[in-house]
VEXDREN-2710 file (C-alpha; in Angstrom, 1 decimal):
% VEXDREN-2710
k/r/px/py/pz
1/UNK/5.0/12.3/-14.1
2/UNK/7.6/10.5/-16.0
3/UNK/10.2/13.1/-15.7
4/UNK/9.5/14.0/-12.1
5/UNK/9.5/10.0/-11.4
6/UNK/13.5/10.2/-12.6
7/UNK/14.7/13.0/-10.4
8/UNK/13.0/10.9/-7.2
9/UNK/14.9/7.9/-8.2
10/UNK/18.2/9.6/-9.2
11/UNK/17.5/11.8/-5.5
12/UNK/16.4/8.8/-3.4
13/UNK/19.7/6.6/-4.6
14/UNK/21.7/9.5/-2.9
15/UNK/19.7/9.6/0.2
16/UNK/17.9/6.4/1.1
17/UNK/18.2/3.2/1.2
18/UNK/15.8/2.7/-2.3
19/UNK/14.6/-1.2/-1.5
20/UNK/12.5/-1.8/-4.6
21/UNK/11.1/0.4/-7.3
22/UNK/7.7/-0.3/-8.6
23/UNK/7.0/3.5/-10.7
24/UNK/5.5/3.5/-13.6
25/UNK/4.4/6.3/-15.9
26/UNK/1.1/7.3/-13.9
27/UNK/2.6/6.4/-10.5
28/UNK/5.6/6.7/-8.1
29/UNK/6.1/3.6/-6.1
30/UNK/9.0/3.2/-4.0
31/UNK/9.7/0.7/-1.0
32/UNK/12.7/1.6/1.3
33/UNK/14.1/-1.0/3.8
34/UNK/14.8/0.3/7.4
35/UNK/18.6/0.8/8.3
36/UNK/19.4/2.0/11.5
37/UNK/22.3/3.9/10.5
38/UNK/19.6/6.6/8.9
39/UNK/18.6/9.6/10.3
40/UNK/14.7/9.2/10.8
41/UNK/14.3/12.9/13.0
42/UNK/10.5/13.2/14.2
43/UNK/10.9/16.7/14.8
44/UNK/12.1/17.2/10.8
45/UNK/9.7/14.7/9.5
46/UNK/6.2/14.8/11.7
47/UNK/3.8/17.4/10.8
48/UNK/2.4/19.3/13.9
49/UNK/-0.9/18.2/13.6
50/UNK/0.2/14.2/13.5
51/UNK/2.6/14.5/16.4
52/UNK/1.7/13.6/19.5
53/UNK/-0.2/11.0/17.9
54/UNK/2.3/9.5/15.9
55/UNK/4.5/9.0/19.1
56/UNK/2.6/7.4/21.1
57/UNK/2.8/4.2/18.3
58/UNK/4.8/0.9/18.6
59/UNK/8.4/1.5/18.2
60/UNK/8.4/0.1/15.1
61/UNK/5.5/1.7/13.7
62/UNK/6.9/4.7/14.7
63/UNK/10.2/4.0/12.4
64/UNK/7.6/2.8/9.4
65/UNK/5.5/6.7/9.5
66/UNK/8.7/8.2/9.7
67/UNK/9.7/6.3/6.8
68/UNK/7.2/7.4/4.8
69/UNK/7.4/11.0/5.5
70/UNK/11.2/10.6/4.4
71/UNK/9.9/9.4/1.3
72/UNK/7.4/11.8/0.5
73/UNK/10.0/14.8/1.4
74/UNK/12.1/13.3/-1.7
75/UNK/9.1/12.1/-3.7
76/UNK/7.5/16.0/-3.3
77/UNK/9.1/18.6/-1.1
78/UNK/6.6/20.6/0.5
79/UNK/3.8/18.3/0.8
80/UNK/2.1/16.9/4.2
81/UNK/0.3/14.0/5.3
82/UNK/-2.9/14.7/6.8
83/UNK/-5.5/12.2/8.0
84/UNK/-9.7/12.5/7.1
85/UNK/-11.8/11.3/10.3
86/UNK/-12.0/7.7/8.5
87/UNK/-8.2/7.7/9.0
88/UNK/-7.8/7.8/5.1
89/UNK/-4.7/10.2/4.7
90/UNK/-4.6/12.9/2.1
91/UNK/-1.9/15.0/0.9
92/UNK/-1.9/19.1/1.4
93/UNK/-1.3/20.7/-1.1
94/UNK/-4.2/18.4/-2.8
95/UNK/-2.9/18.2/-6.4
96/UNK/-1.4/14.7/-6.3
97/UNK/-3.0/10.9/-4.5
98/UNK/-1.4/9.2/-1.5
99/UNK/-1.5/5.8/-0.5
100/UNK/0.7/4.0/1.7
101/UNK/1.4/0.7/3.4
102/UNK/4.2/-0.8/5.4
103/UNK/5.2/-4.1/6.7
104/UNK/8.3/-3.5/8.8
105/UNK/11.0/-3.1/8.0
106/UNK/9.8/-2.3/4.6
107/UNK/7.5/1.1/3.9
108/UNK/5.7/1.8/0.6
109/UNK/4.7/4.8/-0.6
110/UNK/2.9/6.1/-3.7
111/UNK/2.1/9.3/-5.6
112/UNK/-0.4/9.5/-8.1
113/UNK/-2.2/12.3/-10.4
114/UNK/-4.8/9.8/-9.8
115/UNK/-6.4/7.8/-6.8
116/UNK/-4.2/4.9/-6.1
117/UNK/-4.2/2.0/-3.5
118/UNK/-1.5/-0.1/-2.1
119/UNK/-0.7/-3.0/0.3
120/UNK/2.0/-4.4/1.4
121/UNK/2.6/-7.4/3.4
122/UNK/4.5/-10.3/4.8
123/UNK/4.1/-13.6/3.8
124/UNK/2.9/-15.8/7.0
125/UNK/1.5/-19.0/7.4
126/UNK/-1.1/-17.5/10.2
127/UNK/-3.3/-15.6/7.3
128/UNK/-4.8/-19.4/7.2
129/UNK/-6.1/-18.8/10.8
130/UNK/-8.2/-15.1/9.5
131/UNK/-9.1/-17.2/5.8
132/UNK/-12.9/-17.0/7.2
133/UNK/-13.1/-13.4/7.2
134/UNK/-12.1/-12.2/4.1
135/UNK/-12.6/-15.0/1.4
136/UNK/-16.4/-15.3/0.3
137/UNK/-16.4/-16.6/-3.7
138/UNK/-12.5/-16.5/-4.2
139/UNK/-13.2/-20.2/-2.2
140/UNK/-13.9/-22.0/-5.6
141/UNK/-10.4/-21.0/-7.1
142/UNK/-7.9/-21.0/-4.2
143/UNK/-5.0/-24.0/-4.3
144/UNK/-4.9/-25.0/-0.7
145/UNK/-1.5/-26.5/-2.1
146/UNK/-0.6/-22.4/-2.4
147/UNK/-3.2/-21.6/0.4
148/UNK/-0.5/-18.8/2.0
149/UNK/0.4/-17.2/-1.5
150/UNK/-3.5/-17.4/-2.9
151/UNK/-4.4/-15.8/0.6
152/UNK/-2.2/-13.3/1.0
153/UNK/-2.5/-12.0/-2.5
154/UNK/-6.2/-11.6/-2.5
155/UNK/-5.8/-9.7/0.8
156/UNK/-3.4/-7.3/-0.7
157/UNK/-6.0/-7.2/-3.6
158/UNK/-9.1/-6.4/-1.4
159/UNK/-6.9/-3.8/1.2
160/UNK/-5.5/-1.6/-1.8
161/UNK/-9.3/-1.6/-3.1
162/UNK/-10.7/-0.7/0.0
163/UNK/-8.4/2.1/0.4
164/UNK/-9.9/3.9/-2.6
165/UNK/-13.4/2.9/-2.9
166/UNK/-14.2/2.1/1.1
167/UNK/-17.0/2.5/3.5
168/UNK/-17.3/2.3/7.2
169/UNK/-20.3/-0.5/6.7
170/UNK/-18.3/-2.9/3.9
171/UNK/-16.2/-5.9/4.6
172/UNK/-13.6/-7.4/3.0
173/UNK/-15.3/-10.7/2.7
174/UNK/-19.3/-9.4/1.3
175/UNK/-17.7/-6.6/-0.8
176/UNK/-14.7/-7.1/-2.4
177/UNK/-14.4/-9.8/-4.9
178/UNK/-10.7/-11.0/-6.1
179/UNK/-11.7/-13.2/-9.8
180/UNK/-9.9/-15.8/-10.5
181/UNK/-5.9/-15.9/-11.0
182/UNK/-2.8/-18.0/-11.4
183/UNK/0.3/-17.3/-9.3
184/UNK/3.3/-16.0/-10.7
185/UNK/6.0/-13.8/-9.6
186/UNK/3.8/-10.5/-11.3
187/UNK/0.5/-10.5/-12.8
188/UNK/-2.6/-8.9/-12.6
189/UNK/-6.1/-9.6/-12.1
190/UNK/-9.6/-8.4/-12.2
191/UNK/-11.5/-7.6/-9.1
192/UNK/-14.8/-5.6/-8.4
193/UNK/-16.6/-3.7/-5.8
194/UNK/-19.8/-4.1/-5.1
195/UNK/-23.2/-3.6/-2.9
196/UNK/-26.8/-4.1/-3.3
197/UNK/-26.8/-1.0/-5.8
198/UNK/-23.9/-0.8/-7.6
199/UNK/-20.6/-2.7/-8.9
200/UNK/-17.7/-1.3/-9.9
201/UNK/-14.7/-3.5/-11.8
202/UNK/-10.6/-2.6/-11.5
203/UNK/-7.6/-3.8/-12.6
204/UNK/-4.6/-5.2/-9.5
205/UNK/-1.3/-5.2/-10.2
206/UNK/0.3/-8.1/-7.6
207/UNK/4.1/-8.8/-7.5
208/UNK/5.3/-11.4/-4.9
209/UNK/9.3/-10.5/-4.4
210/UNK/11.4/-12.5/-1.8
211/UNK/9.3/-13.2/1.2
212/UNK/6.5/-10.4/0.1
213/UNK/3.2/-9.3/-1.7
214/UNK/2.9/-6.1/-3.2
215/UNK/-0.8/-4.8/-4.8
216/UNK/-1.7/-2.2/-6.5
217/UNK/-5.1/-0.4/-7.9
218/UNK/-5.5/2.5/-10.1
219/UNK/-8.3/4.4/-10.7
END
């Protein structure tokens, strides 16, 4: 993965506008910035199947799956996007993991041998307003004097985990626990999964960078 991580970055400086770069040995994480002066073609990017759906989007989430699909044409030639009935999308050929997440004008994309989950997103001051929905236990630990960066890091947390360990009938509040963290500009934290039956524990990767939150989860 290593070596194939090198050509993408040496390829993507010559063709994109390469944002941040968040690889590491098991995964391929790249963040471009929109610029208008680039060529985002849907009839060179979209796959057939994705289409008509696909245009029928907001402008700008248009510009953010186009985005990706750039990516992924430098990342691994070849490959598609295709989306499961749950909206999960999944790569064909099905050797490599896909996750994605965008937060205009940035897109994220990574590739992994192994299921991986990302979110991306903007730091506002209206995640206060949705607080009730999504924080359960992680009350007892959150600095109200941080509310916006606690908040929005724990959502990251709980969106990359639901994207590889989800179902239709969980919520981000009753199943998805973020434990207990400090802020910094990169750290990680522990973080479960969990029903009536079973639990299951991972490890997030969160870096805040200018005005945003980044998480990751590896299988």
């Amino acid at each position: 993965m290593q070596t194939v991580r090198v050509f993408v970055i040496l390829t993507f400086l010559k063709v994109m506008p390469l944002y941040k770069d968040f690889s590491t040995d098991s995964v391929t994480l790249l963040i471009w910035q929109y610029d208008s002066t680039e060529t985002l073609d849907p009839d060179a990017l979209l796959e057939p199947e994705n289409r008509e759906k696909v245009l029928s989007y907001h402008p700008n989430k248009i510009l953010e799956t186009l985005m990706v699909r750039k990516m992924l044409k430098t990342v691994l030639p070849g490959y598609k996007i295709l989306y499961r009935d749950s909206g999960e999308p999944y790569l064909i050929p099905g050797d490599f993991q896909i996750s994605v997440s965008h937060s205009f004008p940035l897109a994220a994309l990574a590739v992994s041998k192994n299921r991986v989950g990302i979110d991306l997103e903007k730091r506002k001051e209206k995640i206060k307003k949705i607080r009730h929905k999504f924080i359960l236990n992680e009350d007892s630990y959150i600095d109200n004097r941080e509310e916006v960066d606690f908040l929005t890091a724990i959502w990251c947390v709980k969106e990359a985990l639901y994207k590889i360990h989800h179902s239709k009938h969980w919520s981000l509040k009753k199943h998805y626990d973020v434990l207990p963290f400090q802020l910094s500009d990169n750290f990680c934290v522990s973080s479960r999964v969990y029903d009536a039956e079973n639990e299951d524990f991972f490890n997030a990767k969160i870096s805040f960078f200018e005005n945003y939150c980044l998480a990751v989860v590896e299988d």
